[in-house]
C-alpha positions as CSV (number, residue, x, y, z in Angstrom):
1,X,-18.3,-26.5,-40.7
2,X,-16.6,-29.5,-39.2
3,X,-15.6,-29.6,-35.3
4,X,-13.8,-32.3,-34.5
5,X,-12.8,-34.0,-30.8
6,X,-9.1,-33.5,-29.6
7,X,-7.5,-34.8,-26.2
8,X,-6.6,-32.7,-23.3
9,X,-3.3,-33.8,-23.3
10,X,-2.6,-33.6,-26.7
11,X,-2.8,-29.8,-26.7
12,X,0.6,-28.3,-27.0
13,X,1.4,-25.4,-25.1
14,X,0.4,-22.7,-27.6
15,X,-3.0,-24.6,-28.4
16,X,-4.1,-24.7,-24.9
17,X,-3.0,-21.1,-24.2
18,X,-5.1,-20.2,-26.7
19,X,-7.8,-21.9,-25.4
20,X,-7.9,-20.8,-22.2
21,X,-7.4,-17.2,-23.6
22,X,-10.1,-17.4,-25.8
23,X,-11.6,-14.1,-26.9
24,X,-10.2,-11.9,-24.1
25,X,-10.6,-8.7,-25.5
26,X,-7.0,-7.1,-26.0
27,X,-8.0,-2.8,-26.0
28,X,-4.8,-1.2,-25.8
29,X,-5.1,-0.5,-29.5
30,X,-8.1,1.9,-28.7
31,X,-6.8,3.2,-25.5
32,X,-5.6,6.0,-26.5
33,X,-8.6,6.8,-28.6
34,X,-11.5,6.2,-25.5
35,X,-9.1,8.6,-23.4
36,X,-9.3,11.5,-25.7
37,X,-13.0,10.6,-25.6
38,X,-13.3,10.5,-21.7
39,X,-11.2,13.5,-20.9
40,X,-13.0,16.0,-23.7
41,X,-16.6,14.8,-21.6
42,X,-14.9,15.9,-18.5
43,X,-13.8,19.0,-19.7
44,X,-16.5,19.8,-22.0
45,X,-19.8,18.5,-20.6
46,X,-22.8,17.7,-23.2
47,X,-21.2,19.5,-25.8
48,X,-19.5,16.3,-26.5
49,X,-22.1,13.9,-26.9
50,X,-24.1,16.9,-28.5
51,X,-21.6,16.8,-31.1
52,X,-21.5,12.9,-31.7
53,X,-25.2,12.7,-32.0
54,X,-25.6,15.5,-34.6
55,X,-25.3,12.5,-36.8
56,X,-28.5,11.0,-35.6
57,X,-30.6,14.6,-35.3
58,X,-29.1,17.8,-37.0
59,X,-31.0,20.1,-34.4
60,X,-30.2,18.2,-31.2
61,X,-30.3,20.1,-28.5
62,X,-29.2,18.5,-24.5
63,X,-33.3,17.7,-23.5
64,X,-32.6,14.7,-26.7
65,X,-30.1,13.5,-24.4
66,X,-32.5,12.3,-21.7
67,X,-35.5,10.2,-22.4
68,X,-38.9,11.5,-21.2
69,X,-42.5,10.4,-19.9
70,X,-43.9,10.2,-22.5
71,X,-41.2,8.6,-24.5
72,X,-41.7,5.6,-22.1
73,X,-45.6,6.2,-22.5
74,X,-44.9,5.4,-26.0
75,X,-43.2,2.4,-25.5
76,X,-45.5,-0.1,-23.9
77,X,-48.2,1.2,-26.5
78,X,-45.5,-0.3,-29.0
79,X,-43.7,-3.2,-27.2
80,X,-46.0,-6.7,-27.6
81,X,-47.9,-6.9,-24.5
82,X,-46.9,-11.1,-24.2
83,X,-42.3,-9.3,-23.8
84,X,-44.0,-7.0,-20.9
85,X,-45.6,-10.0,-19.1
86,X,-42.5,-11.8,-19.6
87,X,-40.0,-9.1,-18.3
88,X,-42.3,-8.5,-15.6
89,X,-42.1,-12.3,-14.8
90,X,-38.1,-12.5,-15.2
91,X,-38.0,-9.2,-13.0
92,X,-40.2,-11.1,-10.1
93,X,-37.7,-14.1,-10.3
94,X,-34.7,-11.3,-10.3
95,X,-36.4,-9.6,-7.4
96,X,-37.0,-12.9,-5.5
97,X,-33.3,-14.1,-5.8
98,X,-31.4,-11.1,-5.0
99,X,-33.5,-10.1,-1.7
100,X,-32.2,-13.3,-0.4
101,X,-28.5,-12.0,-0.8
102,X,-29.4,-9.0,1.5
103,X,-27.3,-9.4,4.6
104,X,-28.0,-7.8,8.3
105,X,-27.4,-4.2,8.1
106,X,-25.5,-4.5,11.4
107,X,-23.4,-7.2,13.6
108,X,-20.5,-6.4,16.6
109,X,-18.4,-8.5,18.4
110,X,-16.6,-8.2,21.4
111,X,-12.9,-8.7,20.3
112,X,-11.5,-8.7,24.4
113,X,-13.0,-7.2,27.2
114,X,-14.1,-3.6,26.6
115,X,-13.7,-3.6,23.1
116,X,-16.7,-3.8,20.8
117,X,-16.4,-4.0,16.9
118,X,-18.5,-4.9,14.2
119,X,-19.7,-3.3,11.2
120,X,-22.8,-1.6,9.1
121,X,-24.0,-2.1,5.9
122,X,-25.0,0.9,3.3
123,X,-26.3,1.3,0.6
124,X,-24.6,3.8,-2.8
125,X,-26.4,7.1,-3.3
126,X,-26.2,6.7,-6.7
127,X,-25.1,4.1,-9.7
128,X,-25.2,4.1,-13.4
129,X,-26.3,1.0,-15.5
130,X,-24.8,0.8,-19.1
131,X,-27.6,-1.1,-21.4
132,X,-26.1,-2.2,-24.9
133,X,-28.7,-0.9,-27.7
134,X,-26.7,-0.7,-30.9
135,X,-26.0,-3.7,-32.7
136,X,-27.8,-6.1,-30.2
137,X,-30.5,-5.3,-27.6
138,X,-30.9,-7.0,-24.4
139,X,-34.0,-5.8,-22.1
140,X,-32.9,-8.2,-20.1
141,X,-30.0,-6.8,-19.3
142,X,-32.1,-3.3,-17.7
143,X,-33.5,-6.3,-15.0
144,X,-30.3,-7.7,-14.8
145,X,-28.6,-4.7,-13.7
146,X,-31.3,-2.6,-12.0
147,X,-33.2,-4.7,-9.7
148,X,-30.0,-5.8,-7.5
149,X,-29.6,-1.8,-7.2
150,X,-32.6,-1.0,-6.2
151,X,-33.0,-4.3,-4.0
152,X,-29.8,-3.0,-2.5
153,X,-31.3,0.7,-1.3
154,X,-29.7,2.6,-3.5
155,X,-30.5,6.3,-3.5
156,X,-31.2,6.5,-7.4
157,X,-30.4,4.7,-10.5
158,X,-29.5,6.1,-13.8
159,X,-29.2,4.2,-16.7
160,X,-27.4,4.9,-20.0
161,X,-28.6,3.4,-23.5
162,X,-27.3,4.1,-27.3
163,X,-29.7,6.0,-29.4
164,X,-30.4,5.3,-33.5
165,X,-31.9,7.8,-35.8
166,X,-33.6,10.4,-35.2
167,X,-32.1,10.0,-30.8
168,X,-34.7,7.1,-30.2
169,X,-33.9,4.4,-27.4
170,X,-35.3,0.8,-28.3
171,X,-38.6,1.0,-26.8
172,X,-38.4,-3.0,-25.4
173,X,-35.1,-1.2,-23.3
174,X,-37.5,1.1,-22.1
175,X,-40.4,-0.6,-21.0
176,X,-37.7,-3.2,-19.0
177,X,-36.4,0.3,-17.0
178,X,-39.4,1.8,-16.2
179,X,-40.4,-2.2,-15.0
180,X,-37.1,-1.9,-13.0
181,X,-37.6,1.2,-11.1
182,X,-35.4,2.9,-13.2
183,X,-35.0,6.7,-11.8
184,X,-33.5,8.4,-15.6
185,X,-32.6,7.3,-18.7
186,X,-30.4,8.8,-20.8
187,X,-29.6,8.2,-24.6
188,X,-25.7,8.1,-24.4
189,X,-23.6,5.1,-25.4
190,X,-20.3,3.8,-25.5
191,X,-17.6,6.1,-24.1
192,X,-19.8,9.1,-23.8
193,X,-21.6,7.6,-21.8
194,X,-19.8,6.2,-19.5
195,X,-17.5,9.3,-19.0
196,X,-20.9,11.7,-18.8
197,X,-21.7,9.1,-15.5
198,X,-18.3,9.5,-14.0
199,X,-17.9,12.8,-14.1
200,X,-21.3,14.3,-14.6
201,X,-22.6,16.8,-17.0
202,X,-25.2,19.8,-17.6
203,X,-27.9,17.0,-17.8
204,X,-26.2,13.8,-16.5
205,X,-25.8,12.7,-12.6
206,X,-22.1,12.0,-11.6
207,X,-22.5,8.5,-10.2
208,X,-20.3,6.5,-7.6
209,X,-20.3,3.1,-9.6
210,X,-21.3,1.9,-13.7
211,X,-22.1,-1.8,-13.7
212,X,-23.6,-3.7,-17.0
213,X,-22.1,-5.3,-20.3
214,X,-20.7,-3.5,-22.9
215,X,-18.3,-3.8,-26.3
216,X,-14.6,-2.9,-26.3
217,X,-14.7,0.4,-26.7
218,X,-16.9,0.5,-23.1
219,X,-15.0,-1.8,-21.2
220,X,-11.6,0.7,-22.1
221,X,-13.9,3.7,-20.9
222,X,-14.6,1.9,-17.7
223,X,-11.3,1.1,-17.1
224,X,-10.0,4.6,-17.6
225,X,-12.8,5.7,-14.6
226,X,-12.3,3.6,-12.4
227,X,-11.1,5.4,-9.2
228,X,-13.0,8.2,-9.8
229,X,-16.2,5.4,-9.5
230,X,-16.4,1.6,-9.2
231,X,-16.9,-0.4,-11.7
232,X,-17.9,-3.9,-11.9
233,X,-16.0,-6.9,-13.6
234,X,-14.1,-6.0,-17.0
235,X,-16.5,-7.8,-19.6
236,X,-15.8,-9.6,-23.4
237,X,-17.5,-11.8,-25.6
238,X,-19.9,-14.1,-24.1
239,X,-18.2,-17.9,-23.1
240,X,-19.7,-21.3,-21.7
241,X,-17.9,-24.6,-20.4
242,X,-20.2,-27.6,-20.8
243,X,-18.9,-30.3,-18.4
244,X,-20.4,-33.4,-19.2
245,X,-20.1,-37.1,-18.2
246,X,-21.0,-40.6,-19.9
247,X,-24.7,-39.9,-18.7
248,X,-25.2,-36.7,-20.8
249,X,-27.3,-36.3,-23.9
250,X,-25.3,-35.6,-27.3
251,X,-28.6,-34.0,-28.4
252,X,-28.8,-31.5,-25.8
253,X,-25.1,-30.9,-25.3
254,X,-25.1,-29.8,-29.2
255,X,-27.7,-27.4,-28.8
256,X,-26.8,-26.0,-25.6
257,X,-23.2,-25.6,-27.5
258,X,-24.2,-23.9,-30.7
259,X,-26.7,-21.8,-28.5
260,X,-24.0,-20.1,-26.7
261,X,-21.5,-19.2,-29.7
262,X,-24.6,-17.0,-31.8
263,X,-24.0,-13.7,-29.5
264,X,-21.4,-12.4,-31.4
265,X,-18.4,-13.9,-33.7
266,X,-15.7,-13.8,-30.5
267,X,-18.1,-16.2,-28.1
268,X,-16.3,-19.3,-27.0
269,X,-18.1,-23.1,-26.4
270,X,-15.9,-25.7,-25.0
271,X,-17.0,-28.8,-24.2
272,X,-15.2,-31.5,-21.8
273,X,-16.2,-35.0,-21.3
274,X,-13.8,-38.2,-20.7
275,X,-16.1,-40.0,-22.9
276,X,-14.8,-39.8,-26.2
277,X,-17.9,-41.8,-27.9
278,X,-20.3,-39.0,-26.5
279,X,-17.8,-36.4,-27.5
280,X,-17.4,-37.5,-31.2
281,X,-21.2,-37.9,-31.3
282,X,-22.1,-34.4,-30.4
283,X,-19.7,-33.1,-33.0
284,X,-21.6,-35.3,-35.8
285,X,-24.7,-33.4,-34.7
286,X,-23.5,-30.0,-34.4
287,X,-21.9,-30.8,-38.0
288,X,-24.9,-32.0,-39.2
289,X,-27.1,-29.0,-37.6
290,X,-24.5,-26.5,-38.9
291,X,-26.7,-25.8,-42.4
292,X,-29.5,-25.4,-40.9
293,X,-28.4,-22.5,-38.6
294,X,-29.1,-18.7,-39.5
295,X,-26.3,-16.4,-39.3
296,X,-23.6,-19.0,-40.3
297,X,-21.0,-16.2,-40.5
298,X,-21.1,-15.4,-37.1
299,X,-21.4,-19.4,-36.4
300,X,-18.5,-20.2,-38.3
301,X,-16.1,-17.4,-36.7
302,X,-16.5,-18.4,-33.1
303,X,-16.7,-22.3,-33.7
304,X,-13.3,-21.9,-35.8
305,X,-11.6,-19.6,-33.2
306,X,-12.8,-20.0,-29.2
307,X,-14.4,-23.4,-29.9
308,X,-13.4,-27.0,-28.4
309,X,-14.7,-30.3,-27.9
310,X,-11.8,-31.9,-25.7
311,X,-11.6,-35.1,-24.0
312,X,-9.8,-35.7,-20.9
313,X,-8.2,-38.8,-19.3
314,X,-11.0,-39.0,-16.9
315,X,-13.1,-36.7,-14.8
316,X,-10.9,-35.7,-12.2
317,X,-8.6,-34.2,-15.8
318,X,-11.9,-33.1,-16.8
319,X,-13.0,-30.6,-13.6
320,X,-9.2,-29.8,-13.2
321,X,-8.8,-28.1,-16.4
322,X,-12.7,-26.7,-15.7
323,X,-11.4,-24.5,-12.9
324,X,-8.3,-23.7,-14.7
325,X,-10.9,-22.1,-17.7
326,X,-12.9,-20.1,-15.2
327,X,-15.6,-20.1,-17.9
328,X,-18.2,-17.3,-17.5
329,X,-21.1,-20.0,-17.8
330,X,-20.5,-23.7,-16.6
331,X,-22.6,-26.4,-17.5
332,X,-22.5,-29.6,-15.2
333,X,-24.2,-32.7,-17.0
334,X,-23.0,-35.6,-14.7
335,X,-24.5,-37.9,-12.9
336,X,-24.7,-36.3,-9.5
337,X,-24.4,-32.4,-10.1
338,X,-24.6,-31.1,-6.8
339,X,-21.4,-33.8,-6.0
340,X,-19.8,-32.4,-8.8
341,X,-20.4,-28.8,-8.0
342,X,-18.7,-29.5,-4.5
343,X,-14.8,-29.4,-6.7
344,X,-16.0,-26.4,-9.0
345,X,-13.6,-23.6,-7.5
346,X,-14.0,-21.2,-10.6
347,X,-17.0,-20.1,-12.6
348,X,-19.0,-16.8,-13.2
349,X,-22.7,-18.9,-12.9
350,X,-23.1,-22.6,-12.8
351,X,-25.8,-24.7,-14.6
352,X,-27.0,-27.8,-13.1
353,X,-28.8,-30.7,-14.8
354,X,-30.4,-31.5,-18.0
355,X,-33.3,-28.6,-17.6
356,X,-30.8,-26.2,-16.5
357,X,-29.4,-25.1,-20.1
358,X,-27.5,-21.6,-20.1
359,X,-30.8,-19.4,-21.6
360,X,-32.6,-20.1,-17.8
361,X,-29.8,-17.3,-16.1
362,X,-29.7,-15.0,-19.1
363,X,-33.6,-14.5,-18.7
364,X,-35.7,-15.7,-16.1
365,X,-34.4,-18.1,-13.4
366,X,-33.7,-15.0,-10.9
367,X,-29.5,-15.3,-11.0
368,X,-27.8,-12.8,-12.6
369,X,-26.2,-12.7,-16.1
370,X,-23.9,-10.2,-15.8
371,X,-21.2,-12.0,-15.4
372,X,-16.8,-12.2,-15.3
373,X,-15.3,-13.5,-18.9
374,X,-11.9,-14.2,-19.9
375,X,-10.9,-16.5,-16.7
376,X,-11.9,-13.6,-14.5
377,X,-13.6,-15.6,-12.8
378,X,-10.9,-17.0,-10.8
379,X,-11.5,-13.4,-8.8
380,X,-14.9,-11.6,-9.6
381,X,-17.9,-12.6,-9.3
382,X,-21.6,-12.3,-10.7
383,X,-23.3,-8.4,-10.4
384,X,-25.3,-8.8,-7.1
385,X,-26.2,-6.9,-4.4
386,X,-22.9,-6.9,-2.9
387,X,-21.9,-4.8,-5.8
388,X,-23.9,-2.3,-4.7
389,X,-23.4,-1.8,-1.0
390,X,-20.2,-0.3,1.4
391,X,-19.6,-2.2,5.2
392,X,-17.9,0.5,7.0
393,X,-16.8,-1.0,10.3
394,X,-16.9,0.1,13.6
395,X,-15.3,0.5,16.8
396,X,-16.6,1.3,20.3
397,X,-14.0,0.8,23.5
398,X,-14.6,1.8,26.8
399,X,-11.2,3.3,29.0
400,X,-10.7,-0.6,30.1
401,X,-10.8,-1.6,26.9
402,X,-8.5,0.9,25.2
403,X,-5.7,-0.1,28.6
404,X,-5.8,-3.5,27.9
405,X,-4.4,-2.4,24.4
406,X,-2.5,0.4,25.2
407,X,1.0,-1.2,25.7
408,X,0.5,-2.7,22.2
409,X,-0.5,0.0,20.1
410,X,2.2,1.9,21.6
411,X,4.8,0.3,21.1
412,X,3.8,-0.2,17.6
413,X,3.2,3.1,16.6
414,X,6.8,4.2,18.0
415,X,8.7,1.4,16.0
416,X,7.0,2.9,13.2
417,X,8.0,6.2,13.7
418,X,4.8,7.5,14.9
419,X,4.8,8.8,18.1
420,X,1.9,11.2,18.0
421,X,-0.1,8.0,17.2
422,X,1.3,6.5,20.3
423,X,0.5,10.1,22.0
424,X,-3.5,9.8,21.4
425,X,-3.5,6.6,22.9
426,X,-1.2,8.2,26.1
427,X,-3.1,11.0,26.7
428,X,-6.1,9.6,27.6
429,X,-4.5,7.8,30.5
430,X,-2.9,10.8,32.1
């Protein structure tokens, strides 16, 4: 599979839409479908997911739907000992990192004499964390999503999981919740799932918010819920942006490149450098690495359709059109990261240095890797603790505070057409 260098400005207007588009997921074709879905699990409860997962266990009755004790017993007698060490590590690190995000729970100011405002932070009652468990199984993804919950106060935390025969959940998926502090787990997927969280069921909570990854037919569910909960960022194939200088090694730039397009055939690698000697070596190695790899199919769809090496002018080309991407991973290999990172306006989690590669944030370096895709970056962020805590604010004015506004929000209120909002503030000074 040859990959071959081409120049920043030699991409036409069509190539370089395409690039920066890369695999954003287009669901309107399935829209429709996922709505029928959602709507018959608001109306109709378990019944619907009852119905779906006869195929797995002809006598399934709603207690399959939830996993028990002793399911998650079973699980660590199965799951090696050395992944529950590790995901106990990862989930320290996890822990660690997103305490240091928690803000004070209360701050005021006074605004002018008399008038005091300010604000409280809360945490949700309740959320729900989707955990992919069909095709590909992520553990990590439990830590990923749970710990900033519960580090954030929330009241309880229900996550959701697909089942395979017979209504099992993937015992490593397990072991990671019950690590996590998981309060229930059920064995719903896709968008049964997510529907039985919005709206609740016989057996499932309704939630206020469903964070974590999923496939299309997920993201269109959560997109159909949102407003009746919050949701985090809209999520697609997995990307990374490796943003290299003269200094970096072609070695390690090719396998940090092939390592991030062998999720799935829709990830996206694009590497940008103004060195076009390092750039036209790293594509003789990821040629030359290319037989060796497993799963070429998968290798050969997303390096022939989201994949670029591209070579800009110069740097300053280079970090302009990196904030344009607004890649989901970014990868800084220059000589001085940390000046670098000061013109990086756009990216979902930034990489740093040549013992920094992508895999450090998926598992164990404490940040999250739930991140924004498809140049949403440019507005969302990273699942943190934020995402998981209200700030209602406050107001508290005493009478000499409330006349030292009272002309203003008077006369405001009546050129708005008002006047019983000017009349509360009126009253309390007759």
């Amino acid at each position: 599979m040859k990959i071959a260098p081409e120049k920043i400005n030699d991409l036409g207007p069509e190539r370089r839409k395409a690039v920066m588009e890369r695999s954003m997921e287009d669901i309107s074709s399935i829209f429709e479908d996922v709505r029928v879905i959602v709507n018959d699990v608001k109306n109709r409860g378990n019944a619907v997911a009852l119905e779906h997962y006869r195929k797995h266990k002809a006598d399934i009755a709603p207690p399959d739907l939830e996993v028990s004790a002793e399911e998650i017993r079973e699980a660590y007698r199965v799951v090696d000992p050395k992944i529950v060490e590790c995901l106990k590590t990862a989930a320290r690190n996890i822990t660690k990192f997103h305490q240091a995000q928690l803000e004070r729970e209360m701050w005021s100011i006074e605004v002018s004499e008399g008038v005091l405002a300010g604000r409280v932070t809360r945490a949700m009652d309740i959320v729900g964390c989707y955990i992919p468990g069909g095709t590909a199984v992520y553990p990590s993804s439990v830590l990923m999503t749970v710990l900033p919950a519960k580090v954030a106060g929330v009241g309880k935390i229900v996550a959701v999981t697909p089942p395979s025969k017979g209504m099992v959940a993937n015992t490593a998926t397990l072991v990671a919740a019950d690590i996590a502090g998981c309060d229930r787990i059920f064995k719903v997927g896709g968008p049964w799932g997510v529907a039985g969280l919005a709206y609740g069921t016989e057996t499932m909570p309704r939630v206020d918010k469903i964070v974590g990854p999923g496939n299309k037919y997920v993201t269109a569910a959560k997109m159909l819920v949102y407003g009746q909960v919050d949701i985090d960022s809209p999520a697609g194939p997995s990307e990374a942006l490796i943003l290299v200088d003269e200094t970096g090694d072609p070695e390690l730039i090719a396998v940090d490149f092939l390592s991030q397009i062998e999720h799935d055939p829709d990830s996206a690698a694009v590497l940008v450098t103004a060195s076009e000697g390092l750039a036209a070596k790293v594509c003789e190695i990821i040629d030359r690495e290319y037989d060796t790899l497993p799963r070429k199919e998968i290798f050969a769809s997303s390096l022939s359709k989201h994949s670029y090496v591209l070579i800009a002018e110069d740097m300053d080309q280079a970090i302009d059109f990196t904030n344009e991407y607004a890649a989901e991973h970014l990868q800084i290999l220059t000589r001085d990261p940390f000046i670098t990172l000061n013109r990086i306006k756009h990216a979902g989690s930034i990489f740093m240095g040549p013992y920094a590669p992508v895999p450090v944030g998926d598992y164990a370096s404490g940040t999250n890797h739930v991140l924004p895709t498809g140049q949403c970056a440019r507005m969302f962020s990273g699942l943190s603790v934020d995402d998981f805590i209200k700030k209602p604010t406050f107001q508290y004015l005493s009478k000499q505070g409330l006349a030292g506004l009272k002309d203003t929000i008077v006369t405001l209120a009546e050129a708005e057409g008002l006047p019983m909002h000017a009349m509360a503030v009126k009253a309390r000074f007759k």
